[in-house]
Backbone as a ProteinNet text record, in pm:
[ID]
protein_1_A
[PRIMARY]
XXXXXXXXXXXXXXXXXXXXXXXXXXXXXXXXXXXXXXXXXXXXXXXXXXXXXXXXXXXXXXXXXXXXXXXXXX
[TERTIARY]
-7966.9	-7983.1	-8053	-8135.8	-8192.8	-8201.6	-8179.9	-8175.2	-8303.8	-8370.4	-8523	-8484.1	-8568.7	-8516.5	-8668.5	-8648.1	-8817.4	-8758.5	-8847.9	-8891.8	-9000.2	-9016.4	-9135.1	-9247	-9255.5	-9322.2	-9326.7	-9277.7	-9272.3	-9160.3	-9196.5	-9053.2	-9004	-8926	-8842.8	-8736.2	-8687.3	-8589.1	-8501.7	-8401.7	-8297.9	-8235.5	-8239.7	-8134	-7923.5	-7917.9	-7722.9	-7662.5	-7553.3	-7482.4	-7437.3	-7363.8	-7320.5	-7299.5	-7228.9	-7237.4	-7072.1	-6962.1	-6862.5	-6834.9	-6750.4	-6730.4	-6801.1	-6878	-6954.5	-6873.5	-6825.2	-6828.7	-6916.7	-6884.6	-6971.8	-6855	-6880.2	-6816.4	-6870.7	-6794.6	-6867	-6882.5	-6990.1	-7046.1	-6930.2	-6852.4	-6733.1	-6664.6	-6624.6	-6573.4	-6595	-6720.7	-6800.4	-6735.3	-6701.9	-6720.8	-6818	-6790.6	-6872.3	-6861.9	-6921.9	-6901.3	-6759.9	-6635.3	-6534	-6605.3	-6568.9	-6550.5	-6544.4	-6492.7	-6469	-6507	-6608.1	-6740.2	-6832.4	-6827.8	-6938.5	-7030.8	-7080.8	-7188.9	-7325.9	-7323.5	-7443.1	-7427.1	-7333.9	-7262.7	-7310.1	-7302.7	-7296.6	-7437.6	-7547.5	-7680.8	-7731.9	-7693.8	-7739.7	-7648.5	-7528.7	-7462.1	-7496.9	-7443.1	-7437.7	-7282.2	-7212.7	-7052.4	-6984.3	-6879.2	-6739.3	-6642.2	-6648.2	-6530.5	-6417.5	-6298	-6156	-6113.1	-6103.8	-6057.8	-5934.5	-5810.5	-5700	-5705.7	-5621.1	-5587.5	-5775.4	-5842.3	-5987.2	-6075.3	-6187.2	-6276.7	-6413.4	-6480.6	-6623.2	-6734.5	-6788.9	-6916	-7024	-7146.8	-7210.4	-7380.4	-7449	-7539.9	-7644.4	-7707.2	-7855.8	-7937.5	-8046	-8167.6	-8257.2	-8276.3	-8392.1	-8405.4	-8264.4	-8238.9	-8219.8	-8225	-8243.4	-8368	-8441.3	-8581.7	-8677	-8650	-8674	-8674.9	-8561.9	-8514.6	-8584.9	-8646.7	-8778.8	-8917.1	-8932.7	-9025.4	-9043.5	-8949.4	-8924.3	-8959.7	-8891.2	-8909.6	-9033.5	-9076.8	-9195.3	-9305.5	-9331.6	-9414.4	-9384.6	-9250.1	-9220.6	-9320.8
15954.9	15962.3	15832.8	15841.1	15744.9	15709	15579.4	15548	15473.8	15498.4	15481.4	15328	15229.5	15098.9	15052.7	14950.5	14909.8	14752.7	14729.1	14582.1	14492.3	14448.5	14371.2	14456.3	14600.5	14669.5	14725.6	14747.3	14820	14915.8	15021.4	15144.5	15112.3	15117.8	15115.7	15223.3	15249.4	15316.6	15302.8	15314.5	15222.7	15309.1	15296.5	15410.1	15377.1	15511.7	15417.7	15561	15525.1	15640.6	15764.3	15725	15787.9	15706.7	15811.9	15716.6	15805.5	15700.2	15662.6	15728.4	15694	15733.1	15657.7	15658.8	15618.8	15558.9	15414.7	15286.7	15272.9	15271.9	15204.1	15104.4	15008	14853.7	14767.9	14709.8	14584.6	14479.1	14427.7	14289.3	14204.3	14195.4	14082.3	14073.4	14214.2	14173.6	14095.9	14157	14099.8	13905.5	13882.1	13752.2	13676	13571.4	13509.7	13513.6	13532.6	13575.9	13442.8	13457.6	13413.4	13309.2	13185.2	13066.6	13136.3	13221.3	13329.3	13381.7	13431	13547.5	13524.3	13613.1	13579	13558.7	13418	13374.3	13434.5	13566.3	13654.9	13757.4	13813.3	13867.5	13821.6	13717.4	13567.1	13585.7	13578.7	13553.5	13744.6	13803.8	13919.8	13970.2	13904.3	13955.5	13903	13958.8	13903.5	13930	13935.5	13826.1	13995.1	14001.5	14067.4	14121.5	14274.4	14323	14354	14331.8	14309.5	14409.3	14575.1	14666.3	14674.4	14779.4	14801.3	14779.7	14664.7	14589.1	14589.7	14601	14601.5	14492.6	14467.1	14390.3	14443.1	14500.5	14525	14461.8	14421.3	14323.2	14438	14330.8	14403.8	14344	14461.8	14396.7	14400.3	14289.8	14211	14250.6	14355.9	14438.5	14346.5	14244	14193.9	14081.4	14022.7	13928.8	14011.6	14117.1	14209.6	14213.9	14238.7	14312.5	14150.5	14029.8	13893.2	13847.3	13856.3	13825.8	13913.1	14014.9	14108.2	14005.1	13998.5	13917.6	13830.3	13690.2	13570	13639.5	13693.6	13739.2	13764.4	13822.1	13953.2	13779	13691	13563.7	13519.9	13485.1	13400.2	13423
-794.9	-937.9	-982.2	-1062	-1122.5	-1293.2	-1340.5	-1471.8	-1515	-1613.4	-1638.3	-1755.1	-1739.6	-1819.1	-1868.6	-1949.6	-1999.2	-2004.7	-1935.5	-1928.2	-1946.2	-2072.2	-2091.6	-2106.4	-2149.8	-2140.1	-2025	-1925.8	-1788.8	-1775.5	-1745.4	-1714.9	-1586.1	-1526.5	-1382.2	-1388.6	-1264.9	-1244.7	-1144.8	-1182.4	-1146.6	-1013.4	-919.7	-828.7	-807.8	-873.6	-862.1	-816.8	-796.5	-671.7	-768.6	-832.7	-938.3	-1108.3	-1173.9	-1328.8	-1382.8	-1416.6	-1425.5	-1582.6	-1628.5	-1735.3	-1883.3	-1958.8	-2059.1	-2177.2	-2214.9	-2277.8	-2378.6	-2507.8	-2599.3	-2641.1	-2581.2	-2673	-2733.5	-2827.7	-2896.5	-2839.3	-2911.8	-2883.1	-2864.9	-2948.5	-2994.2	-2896.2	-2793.3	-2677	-2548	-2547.1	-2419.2	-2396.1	-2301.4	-2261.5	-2181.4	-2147.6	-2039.6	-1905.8	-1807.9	-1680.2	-1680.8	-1595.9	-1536.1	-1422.1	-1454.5	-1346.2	-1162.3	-1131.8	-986.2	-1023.4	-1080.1	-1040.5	-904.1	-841.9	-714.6	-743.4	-696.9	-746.4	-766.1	-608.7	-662.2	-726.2	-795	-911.5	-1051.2	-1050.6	-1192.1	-1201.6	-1108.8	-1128.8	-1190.8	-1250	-1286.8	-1363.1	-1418.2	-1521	-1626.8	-1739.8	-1882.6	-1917.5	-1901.9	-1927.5	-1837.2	-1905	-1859	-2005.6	-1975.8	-2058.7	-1972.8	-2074.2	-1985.1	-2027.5	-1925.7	-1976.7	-1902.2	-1940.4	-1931.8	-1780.3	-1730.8	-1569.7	-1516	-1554.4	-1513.3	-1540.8	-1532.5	-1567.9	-1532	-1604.6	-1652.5	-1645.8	-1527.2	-1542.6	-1610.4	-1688.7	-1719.6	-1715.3	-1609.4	-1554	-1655.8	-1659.6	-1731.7	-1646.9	-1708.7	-1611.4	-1607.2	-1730.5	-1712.3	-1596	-1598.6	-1453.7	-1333.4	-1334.6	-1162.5	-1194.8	-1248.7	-1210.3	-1209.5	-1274.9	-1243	-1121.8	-1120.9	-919.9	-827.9	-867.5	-760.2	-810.9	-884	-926	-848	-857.5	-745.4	-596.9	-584.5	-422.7	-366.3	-485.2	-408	-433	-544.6	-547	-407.9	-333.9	-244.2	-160.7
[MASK]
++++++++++++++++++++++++++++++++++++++++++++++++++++++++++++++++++++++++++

């Protein structure tokens, strides 16, 4: 399955295994990624919602599709 995203003017598509149950939360919740976030976790999130015994990272497309960027320059 694939999820279609725009970046900077560019479409991509995202490949993910499946898709979970659908979240609309507020801004106000969101936090900052946690001090023990895996560090290559931390480099592509944008903070953490703390759902019931859970925690919600929530990935920043524009820092995954950046980090292809870097690579593919290297």
């Amino acid at each position: 399955m694939a999820i279609e995203v725009e970046c900077k003017g560019e479409f991509y598509g995202l490949l993910i295994d499946a898709i979970g149950e659908v979240l609309k939360l507020p801004a106000t919740s969101r936090e900052d990624n946690p001090v023990n976030l895996d560090v290559r976790l931390a480099r592509v999130a944008a903070g953490v919602h703390r759902l019931e015994g859970q925690l919600m990272v929530v990935l920043d497309v524009d820092s995954v599709l950046d980090i292809g960027a870097h690579v593919e320059a290297a």
